[in-house]
Each structure stands twice: as C-alpha cells, then as structure tokens.
C-alpha positions as CSV (number, residue, x, y, z in Angstrom):
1,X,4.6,-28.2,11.8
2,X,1.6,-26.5,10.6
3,X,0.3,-26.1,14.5
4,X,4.1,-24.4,15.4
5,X,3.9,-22.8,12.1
6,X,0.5,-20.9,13.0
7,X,1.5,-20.4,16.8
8,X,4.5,-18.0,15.8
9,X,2.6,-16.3,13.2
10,X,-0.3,-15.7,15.7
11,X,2.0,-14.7,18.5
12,X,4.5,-12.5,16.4
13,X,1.3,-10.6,15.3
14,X,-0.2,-10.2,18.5
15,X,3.7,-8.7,19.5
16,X,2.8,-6.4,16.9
17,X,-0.5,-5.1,18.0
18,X,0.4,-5.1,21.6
19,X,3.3,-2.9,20.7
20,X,3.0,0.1,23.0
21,X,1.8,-2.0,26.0
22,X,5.2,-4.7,25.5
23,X,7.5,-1.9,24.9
24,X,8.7,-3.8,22.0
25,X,9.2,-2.4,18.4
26,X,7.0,-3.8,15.8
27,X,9.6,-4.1,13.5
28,X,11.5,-6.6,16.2
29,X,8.8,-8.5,16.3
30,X,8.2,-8.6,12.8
31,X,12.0,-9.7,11.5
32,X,11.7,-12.5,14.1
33,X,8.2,-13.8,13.4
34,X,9.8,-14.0,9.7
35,X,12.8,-15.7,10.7
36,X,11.3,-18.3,12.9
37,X,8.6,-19.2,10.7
38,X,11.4,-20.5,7.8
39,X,13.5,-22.0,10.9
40,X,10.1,-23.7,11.7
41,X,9.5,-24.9,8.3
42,X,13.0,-26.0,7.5
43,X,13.4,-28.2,10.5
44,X,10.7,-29.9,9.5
45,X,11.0,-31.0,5.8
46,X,13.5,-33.4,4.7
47,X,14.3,-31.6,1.4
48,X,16.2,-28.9,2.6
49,X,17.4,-27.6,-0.7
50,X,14.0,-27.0,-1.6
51,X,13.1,-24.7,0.8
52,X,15.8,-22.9,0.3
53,X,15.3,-22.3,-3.4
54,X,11.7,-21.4,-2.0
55,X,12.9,-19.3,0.3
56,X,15.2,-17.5,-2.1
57,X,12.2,-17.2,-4.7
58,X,10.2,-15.3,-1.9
59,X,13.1,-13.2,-1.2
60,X,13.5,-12.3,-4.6
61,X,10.0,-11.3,-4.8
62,X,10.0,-9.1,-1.3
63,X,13.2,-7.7,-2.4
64,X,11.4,-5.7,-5.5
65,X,8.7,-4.7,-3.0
66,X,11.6,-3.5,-0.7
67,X,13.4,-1.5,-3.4
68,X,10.4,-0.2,-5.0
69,X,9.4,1.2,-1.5
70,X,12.9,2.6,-0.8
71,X,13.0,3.9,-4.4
72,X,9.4,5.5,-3.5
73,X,10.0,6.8,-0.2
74,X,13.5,8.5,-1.1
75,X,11.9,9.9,-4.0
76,X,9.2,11.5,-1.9
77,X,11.7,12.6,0.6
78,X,13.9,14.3,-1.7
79,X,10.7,16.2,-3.2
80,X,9.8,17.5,0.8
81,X,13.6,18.9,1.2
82,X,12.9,21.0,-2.2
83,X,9.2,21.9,-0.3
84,X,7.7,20.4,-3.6
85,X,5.2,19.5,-1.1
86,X,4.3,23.2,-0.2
87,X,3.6,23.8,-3.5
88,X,0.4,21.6,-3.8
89,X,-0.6,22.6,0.0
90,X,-1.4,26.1,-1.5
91,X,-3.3,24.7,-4.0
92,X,-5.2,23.1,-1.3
93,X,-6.4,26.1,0.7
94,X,-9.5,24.9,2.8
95,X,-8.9,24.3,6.6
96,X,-12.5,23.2,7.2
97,X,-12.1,19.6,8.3
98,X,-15.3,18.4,6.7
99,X,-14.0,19.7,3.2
100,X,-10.2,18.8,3.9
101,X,-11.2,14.8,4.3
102,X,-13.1,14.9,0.7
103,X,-10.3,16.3,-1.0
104,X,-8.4,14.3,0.3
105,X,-10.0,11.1,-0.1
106,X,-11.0,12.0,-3.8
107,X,-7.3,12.8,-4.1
108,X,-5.6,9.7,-2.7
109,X,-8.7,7.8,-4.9
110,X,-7.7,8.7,-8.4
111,X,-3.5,8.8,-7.7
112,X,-3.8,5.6,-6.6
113,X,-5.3,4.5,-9.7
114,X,-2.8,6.4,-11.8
115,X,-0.1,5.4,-9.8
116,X,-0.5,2.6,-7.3
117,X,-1.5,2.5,-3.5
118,X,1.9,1.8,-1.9
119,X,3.3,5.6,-3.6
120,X,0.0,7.3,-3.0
121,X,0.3,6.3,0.7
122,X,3.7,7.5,0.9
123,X,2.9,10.7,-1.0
124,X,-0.1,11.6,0.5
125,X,1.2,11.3,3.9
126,X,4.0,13.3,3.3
127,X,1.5,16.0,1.7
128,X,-1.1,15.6,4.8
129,X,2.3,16.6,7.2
130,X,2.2,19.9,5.3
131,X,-1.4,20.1,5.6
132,X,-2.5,19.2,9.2
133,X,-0.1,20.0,11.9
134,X,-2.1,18.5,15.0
135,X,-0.8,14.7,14.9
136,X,-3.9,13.0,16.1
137,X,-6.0,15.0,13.3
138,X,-3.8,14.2,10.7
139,X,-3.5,10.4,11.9
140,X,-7.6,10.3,11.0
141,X,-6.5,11.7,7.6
142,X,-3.6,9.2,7.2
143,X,-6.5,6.4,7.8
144,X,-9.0,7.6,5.1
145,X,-6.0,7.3,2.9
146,X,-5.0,3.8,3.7
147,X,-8.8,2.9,2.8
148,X,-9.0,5.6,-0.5
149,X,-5.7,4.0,-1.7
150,X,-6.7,0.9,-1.6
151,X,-10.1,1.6,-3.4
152,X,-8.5,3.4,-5.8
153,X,-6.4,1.0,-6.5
154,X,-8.9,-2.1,-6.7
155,X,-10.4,-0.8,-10.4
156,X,-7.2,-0.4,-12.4
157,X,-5.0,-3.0,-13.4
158,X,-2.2,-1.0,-12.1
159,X,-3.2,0.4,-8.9
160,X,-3.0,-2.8,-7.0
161,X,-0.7,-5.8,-7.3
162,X,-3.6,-8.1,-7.2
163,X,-5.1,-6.4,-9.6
164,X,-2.1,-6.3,-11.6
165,X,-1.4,-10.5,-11.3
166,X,-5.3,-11.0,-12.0
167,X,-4.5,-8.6,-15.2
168,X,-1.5,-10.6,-16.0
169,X,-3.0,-13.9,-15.8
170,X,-5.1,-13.4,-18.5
171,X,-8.5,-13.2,-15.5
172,X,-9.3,-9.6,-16.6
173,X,-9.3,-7.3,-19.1
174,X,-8.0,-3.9,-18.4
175,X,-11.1,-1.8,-20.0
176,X,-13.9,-4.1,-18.4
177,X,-12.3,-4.4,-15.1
178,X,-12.1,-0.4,-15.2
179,X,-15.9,0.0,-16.0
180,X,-17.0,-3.1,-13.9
181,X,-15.2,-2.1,-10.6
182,X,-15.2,2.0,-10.6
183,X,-18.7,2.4,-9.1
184,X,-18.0,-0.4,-6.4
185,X,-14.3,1.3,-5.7
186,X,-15.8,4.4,-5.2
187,X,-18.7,3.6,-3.0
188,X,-15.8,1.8,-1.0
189,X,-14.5,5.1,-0.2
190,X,-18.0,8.0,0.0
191,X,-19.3,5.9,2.5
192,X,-16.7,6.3,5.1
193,X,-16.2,9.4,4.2
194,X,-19.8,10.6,4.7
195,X,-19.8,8.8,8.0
196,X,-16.9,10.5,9.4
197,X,-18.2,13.8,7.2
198,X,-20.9,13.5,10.2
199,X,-18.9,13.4,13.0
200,X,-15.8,15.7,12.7
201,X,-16.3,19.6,12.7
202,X,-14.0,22.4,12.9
203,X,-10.7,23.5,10.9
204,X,-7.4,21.9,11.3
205,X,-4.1,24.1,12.0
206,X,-1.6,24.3,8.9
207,X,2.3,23.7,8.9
208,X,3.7,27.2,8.7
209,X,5.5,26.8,5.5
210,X,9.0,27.6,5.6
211,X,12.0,27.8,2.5
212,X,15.3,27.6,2.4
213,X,16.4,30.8,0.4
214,X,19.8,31.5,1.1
215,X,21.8,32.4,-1.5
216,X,19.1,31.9,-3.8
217,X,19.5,28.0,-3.4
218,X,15.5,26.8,-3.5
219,X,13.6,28.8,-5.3
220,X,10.2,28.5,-6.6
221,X,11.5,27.0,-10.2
222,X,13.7,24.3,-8.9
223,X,11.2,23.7,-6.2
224,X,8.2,23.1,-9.3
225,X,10.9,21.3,-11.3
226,X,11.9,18.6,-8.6
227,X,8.0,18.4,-8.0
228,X,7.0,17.8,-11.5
229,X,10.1,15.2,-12.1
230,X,9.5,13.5,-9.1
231,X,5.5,13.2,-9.2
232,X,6.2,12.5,-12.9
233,X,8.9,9.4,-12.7
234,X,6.1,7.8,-9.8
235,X,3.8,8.1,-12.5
236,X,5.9,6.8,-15.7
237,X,6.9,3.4,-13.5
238,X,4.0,1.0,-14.3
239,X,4.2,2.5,-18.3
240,X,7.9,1.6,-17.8
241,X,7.2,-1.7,-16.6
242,X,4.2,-2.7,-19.0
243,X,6.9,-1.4,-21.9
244,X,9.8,-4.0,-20.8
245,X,8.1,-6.3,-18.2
246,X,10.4,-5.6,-15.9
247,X,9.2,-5.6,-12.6
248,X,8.7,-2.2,-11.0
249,X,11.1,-2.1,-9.3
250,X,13.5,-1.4,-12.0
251,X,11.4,1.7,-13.3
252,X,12.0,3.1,-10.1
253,X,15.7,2.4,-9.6
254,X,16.2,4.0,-13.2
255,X,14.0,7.0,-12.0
256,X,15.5,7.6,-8.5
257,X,18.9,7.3,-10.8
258,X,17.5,10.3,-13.2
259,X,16.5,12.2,-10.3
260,X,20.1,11.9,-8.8
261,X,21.9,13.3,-11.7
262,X,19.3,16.3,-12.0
263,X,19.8,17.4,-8.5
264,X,23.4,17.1,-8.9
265,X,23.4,19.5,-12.3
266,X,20.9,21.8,-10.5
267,X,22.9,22.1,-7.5
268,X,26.7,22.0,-8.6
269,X,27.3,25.6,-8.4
270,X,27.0,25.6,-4.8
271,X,29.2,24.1,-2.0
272,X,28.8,20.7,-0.3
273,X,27.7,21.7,3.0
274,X,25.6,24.1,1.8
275,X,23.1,21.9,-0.2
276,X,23.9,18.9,1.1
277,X,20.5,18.4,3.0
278,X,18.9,19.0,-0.7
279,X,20.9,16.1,-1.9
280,X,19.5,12.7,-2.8
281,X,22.1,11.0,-0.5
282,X,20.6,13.4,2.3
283,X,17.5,11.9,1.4
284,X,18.7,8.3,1.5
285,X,19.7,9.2,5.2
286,X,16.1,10.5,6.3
287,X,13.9,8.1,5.1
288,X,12.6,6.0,7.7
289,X,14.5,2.3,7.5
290,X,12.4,0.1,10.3
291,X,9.7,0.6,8.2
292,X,11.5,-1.2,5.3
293,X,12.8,-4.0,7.7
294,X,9.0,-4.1,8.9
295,X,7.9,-4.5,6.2
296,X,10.4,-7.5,5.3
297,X,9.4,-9.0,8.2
298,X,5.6,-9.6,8.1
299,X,6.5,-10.4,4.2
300,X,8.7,-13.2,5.3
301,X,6.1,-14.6,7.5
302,X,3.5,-14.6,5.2
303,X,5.8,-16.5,2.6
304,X,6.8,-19.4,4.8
305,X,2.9,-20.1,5.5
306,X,2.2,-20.1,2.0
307,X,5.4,-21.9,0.9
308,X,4.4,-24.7,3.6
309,X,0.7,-25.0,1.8
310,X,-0.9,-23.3,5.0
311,X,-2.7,-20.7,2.7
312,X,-3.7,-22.8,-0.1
313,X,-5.5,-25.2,2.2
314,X,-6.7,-22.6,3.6
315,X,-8.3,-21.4,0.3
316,X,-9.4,-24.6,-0.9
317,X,-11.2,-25.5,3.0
318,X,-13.1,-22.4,2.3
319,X,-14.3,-23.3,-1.6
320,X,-15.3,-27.0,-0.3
321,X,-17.1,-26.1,2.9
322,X,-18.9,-22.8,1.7
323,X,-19.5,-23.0,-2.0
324,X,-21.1,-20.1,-2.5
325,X,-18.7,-17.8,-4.8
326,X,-19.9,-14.4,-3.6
327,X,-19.3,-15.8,0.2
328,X,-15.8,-17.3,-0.8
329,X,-14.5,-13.9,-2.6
330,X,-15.8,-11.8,0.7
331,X,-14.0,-14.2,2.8
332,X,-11.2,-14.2,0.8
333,X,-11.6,-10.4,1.1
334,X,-11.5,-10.4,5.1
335,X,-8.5,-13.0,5.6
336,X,-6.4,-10.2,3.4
337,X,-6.7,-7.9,6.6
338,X,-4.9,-10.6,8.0
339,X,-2.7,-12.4,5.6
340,X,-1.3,-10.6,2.5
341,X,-3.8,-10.3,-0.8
342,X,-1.0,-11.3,-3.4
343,X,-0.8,-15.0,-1.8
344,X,-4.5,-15.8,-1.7
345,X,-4.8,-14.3,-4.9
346,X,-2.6,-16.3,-6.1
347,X,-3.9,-19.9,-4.2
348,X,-7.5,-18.4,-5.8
349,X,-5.8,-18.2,-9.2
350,X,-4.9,-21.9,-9.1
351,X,-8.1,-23.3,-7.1
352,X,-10.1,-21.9,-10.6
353,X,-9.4,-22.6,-14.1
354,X,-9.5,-20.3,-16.4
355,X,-11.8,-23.3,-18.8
356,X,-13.7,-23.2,-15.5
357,X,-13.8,-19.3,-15.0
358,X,-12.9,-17.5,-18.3
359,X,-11.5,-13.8,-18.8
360,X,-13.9,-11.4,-16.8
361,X,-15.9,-13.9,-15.3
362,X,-18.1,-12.6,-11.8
363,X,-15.5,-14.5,-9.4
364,X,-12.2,-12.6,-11.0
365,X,-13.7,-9.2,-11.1
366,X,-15.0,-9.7,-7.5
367,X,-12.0,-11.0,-6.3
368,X,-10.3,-7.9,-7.5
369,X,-12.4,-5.8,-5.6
370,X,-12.6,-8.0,-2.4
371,X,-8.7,-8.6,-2.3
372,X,-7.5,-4.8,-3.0
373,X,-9.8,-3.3,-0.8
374,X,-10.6,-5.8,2.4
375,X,-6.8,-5.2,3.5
376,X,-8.1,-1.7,4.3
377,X,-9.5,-3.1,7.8
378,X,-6.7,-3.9,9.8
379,X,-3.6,-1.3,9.6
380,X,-1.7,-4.2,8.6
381,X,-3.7,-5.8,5.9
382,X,-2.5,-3.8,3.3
383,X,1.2,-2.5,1.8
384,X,-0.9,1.3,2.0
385,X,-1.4,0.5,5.8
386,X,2.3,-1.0,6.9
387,X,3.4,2.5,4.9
388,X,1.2,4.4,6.6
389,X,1.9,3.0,10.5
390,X,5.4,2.8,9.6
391,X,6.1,6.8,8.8
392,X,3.4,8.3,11.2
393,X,3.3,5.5,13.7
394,X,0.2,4.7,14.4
395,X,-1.2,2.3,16.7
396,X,-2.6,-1.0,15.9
397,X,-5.5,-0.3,18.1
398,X,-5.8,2.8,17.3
399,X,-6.7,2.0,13.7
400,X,-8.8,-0.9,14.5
401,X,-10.9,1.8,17.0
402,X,-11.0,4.8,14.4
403,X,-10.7,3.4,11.2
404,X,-11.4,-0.5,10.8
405,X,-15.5,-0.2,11.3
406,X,-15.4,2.7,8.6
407,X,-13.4,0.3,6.1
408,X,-15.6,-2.5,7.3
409,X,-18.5,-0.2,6.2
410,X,-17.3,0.7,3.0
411,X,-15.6,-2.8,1.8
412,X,-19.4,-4.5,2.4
413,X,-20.8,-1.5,0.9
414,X,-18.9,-1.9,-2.3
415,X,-19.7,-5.5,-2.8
416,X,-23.2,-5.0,-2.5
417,X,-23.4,-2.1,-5.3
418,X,-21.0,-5.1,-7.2
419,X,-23.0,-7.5,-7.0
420,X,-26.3,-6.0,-7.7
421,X,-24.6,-3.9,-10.6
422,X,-23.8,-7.7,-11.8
423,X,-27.2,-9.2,-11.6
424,X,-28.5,-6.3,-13.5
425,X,-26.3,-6.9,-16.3
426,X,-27.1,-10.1,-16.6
C-alpha cells in the first residue's frame, strides 16, 4: 500500500510540474492525485469505517482552509472592483525596480505577521497587478512575496498555521517566539532580496488607473471605506478567533457577511445593473475557483499519506537515523517544500514530549522557523505559493529556476543567524 500510496503521490506531482508540457491542468491532476490516494488507502485496510471518519476529519479540516481562502479571495476581489487597491498604489509611487522589490518585500513581511501569509499573498498580489503591468516582471514580484510571506509569518503565532498549532500546544510562548524568531525571519527575506537587488535594473510600467464614475457611483469615499473595512475585517479574523476559538474560518464568513450588508446599504440607491459588478455576488463570480479545487486537491493527498502513517514514519526514520536536532528541524524544514508543514508539524509534536522538550525549548522555536519558511522553495510547498501560482499562474519550473535558489539562500541563511543567536544566549 504504502509503495502505491507514494507512486500516485509522486506521479500526480510530477503531472503538476509538467503542466504546460502535458497540456493538463494542475488542478486535474491535483483532485485526482487526492482522490486516488484515499481509493488507494481504503482498498487496503479492513476497517473501512475508520477511514472514513478519517477521511471526513481531514475534510473537515481542509474545508476551513477552503472557506477561509474563498472568504479571503472574495474579500480582496470585492476591494479591487471599488479600486481600493489604486488607492495604496499611489501611496506607493516609485517605479524604480530596485526600490519597488524592497517595499514590497518589507510590505508583504510585516502584513503577514499582522495578518497571516495565505491573505497577504492574496492581497499583495492583487496590489502588485496595480503596480507592475509587464506579467513576467510582476511574476518575480509575486515570488519575493511567496518567500516574504512566509517569513513574516514564521515569528508570530498568528502569521503561520504552524506557528499557530506550535502556539496552541503549549511549545511556545507568543512574546519569546516573537523576540527569538524576528531576526532569523527577517534575514530569511534581506538576503534574497539583496541578491536579486543585484541583478534587476530599470523601472517597471504602472497599470493606468482607471474609475468607474458614472453617476457618481465610486467615488473616492466609498472607494477608502470598502478599503479600510475590507483590509480591516482581514486583520480582526485571528483576534476573532483567539476571542471564541473558533477556527478562522468563521471570523471570515462573519466578515465577508458584514461586508455584504455594507455594500448593499452603500449601493441601494442605484439600479441593479448599474452596480452590479460592485456587488459582492459579482465578486463571488470573479474569483478564481480552480484554484480553490487545487488547492483541495494537493490537501487531500497530503491527508491520505499522513492518515496511512506515511508521514509520521517518515518523521520518526529521520529522528532515529540522524539524531542531531538542528539536522532534523532543517530537514523537516525542506520536506515542507514538498509535503505540507501542518502534518509534519504535527508528527514532530507527537515524536517530542513536552517533559522531554518543555515550552520554548531550541527544537520548537526552530521548528517554527524551519516549517513556516522552508515551504518557500518549491511554488507548492507553501498555502502563500499554491495562492500565488493559482491567481497569476505561474510555472512550476519557472519558480523553481527564478525563485527556489533565492528561498534556498534565505531559509539556510535564517537558520544560521538562529542558531548562532541561540548559542549566544546560552
């Protein structure tokens, strides 16, 4: 089983980064890797009930992913038809290329932090479409971000989800994890940035900005409002889930709900087919579904190799044949380009005890940094990156040619400054 099991997983994954030479959409190839996997696993195990329950716990868990990125991506959608987006691209006036990557990857650092990296992604991509009209410049853009995002969100207990479980679990403490990590994050993210810095010159060629204002329907007030409500109810979701434990989920339904009846109010005066592209249902239709389904796809796969054990043996092969923490967490850090953080996170969480390990121990503070920033070096690695190629498709190739040396770079460079910053502590 476990031999099939891999087979399918390797070969659905290679579908997806042969993409443009099979002719074959990576979101095909992703919903039947899924599928096949949990056919795979089923067939073989006698308690069939079991996996099903499994299966249905896994689904339960993707679904708040799926609906936090649907709530997410409509949210952002509905800000671009109100050209909330404009409104930040003026504040952001430099063309020079050199500057434009350093705000930008400052920017993406510190809303990922605030918020977390799957919305930054989304927003900032949907800002850098404002900002850079030539595709193949902006795609360079979109892959600092992926790797800013996740840095950003490594050194917060709310930027990244494996962050956020190691928070939960009672491995870290949100103020040491913030002081231990930020140095490390950043470095992450300056290195790349100094290395590309190097080798790009020249300005890049802004979106000619363009409003609706016919009968006085967009103007600049409802177009600052919308921005300000939407950037606003991104922010307020992980405060609305650390208030009710709820998972996020929720906090952006309730948000994307709020939003709704605002645009309604601020809109009623007019007729139907006259605002109806600034409407939220409008938005609903333009946001960009195979990239959801995608998404479902390589999270299905993912949960059928760790519901079968396939990850935690993995995990545990690793702590018996290499020993060495630092080596583990690293490696653990480079299998999350391939496989999904959250599951070796979690296989990590139960290989250590926390009477072995305690709260803010060297291996749980690494393993933060390692897990939310290694998915940065495959396109795929990371929620950020399966945003990011799903809304400006890029090419798996592509990314691993322009973008996966520079996260390479940064992700080691990072773990050095940790672990030197932790044997000067101690």
């Amino acid at each position: 089983m476990i031999v099939l099991l891999l087979t399918i997983f390797v070969l659905g994954y290679a579908a997806i980064a042969f993409e443009n030479a099979i002719k074959i959409n990576k979101t095909a190839s992703a919903l039947i890797t899924g599928v096949l996997c949990w056919v795979v696993y089923i067939f073989f195990t006698a308690n069939k009930l079991a996996v099903n329950d499994s299966l249905l716990k896994h689904l339960g868990d993707i679904s708040g992913i799926l609906f936090f990125l649907l709530g997410a991506m409509t949210i952002v959608e509905l800000i671009d038809a109100h050209d909330g987006f404009d409104t930040i691209a003026r504040f952001v006036s430099s063309t020079n290329k050199r500057s434009l990557i350093w705000i930008v990857g400052f920017l993406s650092f510190f809303l990922s932090a605030i918020l977390d990296n799957l919305t930054t992604t989304i927003v900032m991509v949907s800002l850098l479409r404002k900002l850079v009209k030539n595709q193949d410049d902006r795609l360079l853009f979109v892959g600092i971000v992926v790797i800013a995002a996740n840095a950003g969100g490594a050194w917060t207990p709310i930027g990244d989800v494996t962050t956020t479980m190691l928070w939960i679990g009672g491995q870290i403490s949100s103020s040491n994890i913030m002081l231990k990590l930020f140095l490390p994050s950043l470095v992450c993210l300056i290195v790349p940035l100094i290395v590309v810095s190097v080798s790009i010159k020249g300005n890049v060629e802004r979106v000619e900005i363009q409003r609706f204002v016919s009968s006085g329907l967009l103007s600049k007030s409802k177009q600052t409002k919308i921005l300000i409500l939407g950037i606003l109810i991104l922010v307020l979701v992980p405060m609305f889930k650390m208030a009710t434990h709820l998972p996020p989920f929720m906090g952006m339904m309730l948000g994307l709900g709020l939003l709704w009846v605002v645009t309604e109010i601020m809109h009623r005066s007019y007729d139907y087919e006259e605002k109806k592209h600034l409407t939220l249902v409008s938005a609903l239709h333009n946001i960009d579904i195979s990239s959801i389904l995608f998404f479902l796809g390589i999270l299905m796969s993912i949960a059928a190799l760790e519901a079968s054990g396939i990850l935690t043996a993995i995990a545990l092969g690793l702590s018996k044949s290499v020993g060495n923490l630092s080596v583990i967490v690293m490696s653990i850090g480079l299998s999350s380009a391939v496989i999904d953080n959250v599951p070796l996170v979690a296989a990590t969480q139960g290989m250590y005890s926390l009477g072995q390990y305690p709260m803010d121990s060297y291996i749980w503070e690494f393993l933060a940094y390692c897990a939310g920033t290694g998915g940065s070096i495959l396109i795929i690695g990371s929620a950020a990156g399966v945003a990011a190629m799903g809304m400006e498709k890029i090419d798996f190739f592509w990314y691993i040619k322009k973008i996966s040396w520079l996260a390479l770079m940064g992700f080691f460079s990072g773990a050095f400054v940790y672990i030197v910053f932790d044997m000067l502590l101690h």
